[in-house]
C-alpha positions as CSV (number, residue, x, y, z in Angstrom):
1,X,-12.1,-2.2,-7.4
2,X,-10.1,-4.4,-5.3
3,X,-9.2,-1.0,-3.0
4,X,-12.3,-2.0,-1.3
5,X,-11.4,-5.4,-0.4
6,X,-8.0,-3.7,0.5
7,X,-9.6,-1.2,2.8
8,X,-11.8,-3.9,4.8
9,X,-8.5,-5.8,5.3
10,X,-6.8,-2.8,7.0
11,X,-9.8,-2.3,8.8
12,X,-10.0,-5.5,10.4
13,X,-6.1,-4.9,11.0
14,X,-6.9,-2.2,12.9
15,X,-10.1,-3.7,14.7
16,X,-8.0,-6.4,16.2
17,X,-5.3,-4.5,17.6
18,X,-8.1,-2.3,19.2
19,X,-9.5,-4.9,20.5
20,X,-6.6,-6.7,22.3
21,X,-5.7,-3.3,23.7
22,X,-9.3,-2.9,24.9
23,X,-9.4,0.5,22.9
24,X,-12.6,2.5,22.4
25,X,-11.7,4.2,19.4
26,X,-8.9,4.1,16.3
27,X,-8.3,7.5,15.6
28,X,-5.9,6.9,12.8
29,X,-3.8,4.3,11.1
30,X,-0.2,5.0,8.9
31,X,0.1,2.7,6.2
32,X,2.7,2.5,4.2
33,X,2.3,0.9,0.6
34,X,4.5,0.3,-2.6
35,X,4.3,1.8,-5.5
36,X,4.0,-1.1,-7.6
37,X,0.6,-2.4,-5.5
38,X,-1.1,-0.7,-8.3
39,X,-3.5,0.3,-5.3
40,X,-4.9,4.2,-6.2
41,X,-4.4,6.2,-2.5
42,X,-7.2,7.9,-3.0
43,X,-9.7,5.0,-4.1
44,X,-8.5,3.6,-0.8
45,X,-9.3,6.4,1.5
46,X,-13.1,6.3,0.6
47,X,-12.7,3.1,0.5
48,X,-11.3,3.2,4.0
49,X,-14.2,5.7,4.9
50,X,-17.0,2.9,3.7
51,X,-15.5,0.3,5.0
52,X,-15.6,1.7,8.7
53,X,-18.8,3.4,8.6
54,X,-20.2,2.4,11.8
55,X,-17.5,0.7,13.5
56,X,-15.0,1.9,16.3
57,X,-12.7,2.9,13.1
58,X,-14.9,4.8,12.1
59,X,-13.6,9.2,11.4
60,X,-10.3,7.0,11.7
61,X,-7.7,9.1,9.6
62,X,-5.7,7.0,7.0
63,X,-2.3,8.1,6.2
64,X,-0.4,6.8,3.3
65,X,3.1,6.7,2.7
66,X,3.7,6.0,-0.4
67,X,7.5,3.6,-1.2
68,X,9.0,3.4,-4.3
69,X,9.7,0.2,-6.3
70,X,13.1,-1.0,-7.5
71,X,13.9,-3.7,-9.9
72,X,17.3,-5.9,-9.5
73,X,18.9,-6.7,-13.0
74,X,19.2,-10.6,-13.8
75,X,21.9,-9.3,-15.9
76,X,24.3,-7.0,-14.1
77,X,23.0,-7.5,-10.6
78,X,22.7,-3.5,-10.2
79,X,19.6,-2.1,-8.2
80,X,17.5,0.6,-9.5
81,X,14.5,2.7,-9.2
82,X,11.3,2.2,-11.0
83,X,7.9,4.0,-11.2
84,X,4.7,2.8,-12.9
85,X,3.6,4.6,-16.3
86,X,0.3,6.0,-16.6
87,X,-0.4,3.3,-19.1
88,X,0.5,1.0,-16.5
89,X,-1.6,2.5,-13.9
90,X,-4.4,1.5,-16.3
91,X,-3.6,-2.0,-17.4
92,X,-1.1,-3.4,-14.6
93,X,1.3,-4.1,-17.1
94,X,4.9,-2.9,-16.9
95,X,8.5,-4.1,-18.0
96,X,11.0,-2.5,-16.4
97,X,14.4,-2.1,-17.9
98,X,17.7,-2.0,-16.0
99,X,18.8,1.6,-16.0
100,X,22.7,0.5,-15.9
101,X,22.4,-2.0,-18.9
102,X,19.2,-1.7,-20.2
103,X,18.1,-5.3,-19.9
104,X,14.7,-6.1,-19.4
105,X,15.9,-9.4,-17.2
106,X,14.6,-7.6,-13.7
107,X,12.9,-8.7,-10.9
108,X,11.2,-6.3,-8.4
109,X,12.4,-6.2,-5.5
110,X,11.0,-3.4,-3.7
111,X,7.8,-1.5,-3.9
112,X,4.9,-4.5,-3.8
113,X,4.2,-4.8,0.1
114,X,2.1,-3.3,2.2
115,X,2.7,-2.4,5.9
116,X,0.5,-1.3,8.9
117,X,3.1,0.7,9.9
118,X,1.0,2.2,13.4
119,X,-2.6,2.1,14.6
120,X,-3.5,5.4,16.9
121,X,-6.3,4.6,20.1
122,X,-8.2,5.8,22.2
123,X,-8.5,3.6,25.1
């Protein structure tokens, strides 16, 4: 369950901005992650919840946005979107074909980051 590990990270994230803004409490923090993280939103939020337990994050609110991924074809250079099968989901394993050609020469390009987008204090 690497959501866990994920949480902590975004937790500590969080901690240190608090810190340097001499905050007393996070109260919530957006993050915005790609579709193609294979992370499952709501494996993170109790991961979220565990991983604060006792901390000045902790009742923090997590709000994900979720982006979308897109591929960009080797072949025809055209940009398109993607989404993640449920078979996918399950194994990590995807090819993604170029919906203009329908090459499987792609590269993502969108869709595996994730972004601390804003972290909400109480000083």
């Amino acid at each position: 369950m690497h959501e866990f590990s994920f949480a902590y990270n975004i937790f500590k994230v969080a901690e240190a901005t608090a810190i340097k803004y001499n905050a007393k409490k996070i109260t919530e923090v957006l993050l915005e992650i790609g579709e193609l993280t294979l992370i499952v939103p709501e494996l993170l939020q109790r991961s979220f919840e565990m991983a604060t337990k006792g901390s000045i994050a902790e009742g923090a609110i997590l709000t994900i946005t979720l982006t979308p991924g897109k591929i960009k074809c080797r072949e025809c250079s055209k940009i398109s979107g993607v989404s993640l099968t449920h078979e996918a989901q399950l194994t990590g394993l995807q090819l993604f074909k170029c919906s203009n050609c329908g090459s499987n020469n792609t590269e993502i390009v969108e869709g595996k980051k994730a972004n601390v987008k804003n972290i909400k204090i109480q000083e």
